[in-house]
N, C-alpha and C positions, 0 to 999 in steps of 0.2 A: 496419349497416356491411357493405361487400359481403367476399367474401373477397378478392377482389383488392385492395381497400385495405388490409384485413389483413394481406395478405404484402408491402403494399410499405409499412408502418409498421411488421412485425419486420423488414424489408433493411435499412432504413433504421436503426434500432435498434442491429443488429449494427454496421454501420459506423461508426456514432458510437462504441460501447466500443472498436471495432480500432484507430481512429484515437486514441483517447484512449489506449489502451496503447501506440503506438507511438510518442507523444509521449512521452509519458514514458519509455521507454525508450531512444529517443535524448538528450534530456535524461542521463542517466544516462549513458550512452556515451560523452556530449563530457566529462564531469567535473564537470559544472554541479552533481548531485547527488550525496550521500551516502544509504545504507541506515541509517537509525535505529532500532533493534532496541527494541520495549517501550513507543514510545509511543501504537500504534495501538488504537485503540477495537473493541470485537468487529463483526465484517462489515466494517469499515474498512481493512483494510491493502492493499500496492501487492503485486503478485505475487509467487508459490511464497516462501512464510513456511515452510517446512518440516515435520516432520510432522504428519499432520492436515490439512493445507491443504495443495488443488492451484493454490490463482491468486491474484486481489486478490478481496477480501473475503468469505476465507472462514474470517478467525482465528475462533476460539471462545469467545475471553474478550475482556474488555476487559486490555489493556498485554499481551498474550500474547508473554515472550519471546524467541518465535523469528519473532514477526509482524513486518514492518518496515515504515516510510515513508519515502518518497523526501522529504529534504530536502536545503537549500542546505546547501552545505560547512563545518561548521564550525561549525553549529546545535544537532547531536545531539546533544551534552554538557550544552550549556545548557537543551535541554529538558528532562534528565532522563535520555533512552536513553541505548543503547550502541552500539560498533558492530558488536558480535559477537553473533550468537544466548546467549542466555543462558536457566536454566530460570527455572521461576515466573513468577507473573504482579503483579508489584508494584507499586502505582502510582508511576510517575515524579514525582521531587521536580526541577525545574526548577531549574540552579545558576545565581547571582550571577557575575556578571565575565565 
């Protein structure tokens, strides 16, 4: 592989994760989403989980939390998270109703 296709398969790379964060951070902007704190799997979460982690997926445990995932409004409960950073790492019990 030459290097010019190497640098234009990491441009190409990068733009895809940029585009993909800024989806979802618009998403998140209109009110489409909520922050779910604890349900995210280690190296899974959506951006700045606090400390420890500078972006999406760089929690360090599994449910870490102060790791979050972007979901629909009104999920988070039912999955089990929360909506506030909280400590420990517990696994989420998913509620009924």
């Amino acid at each position: 592989m030459t290097n010019t296709l190497k640098m234009s398969l990491a441009a190409s790379a990068v733009l895809a994760m940029a585009a993909g964060a800024m989806s979802a951070n618009a998403a998140a902007a209109e009110g489409k989403t909520e922050k779910c704190y604890g349900i995210a799997l280690k190296g899974k979460n959506d951006c700045a989980a606090g400390p420890g982690t500078s972006c999406a997926g760089t929690s360090t445990i599994n449910y870490q939390g102060n790791a979050w995932k972007h979901v629909k409004p009104g999920t988070c409960l039912k999955l089990g998270g929360t909506l506030t950073a909280h400590a420990g790492n517990a696994k989420p019990i998913p509620r009924k109703g």
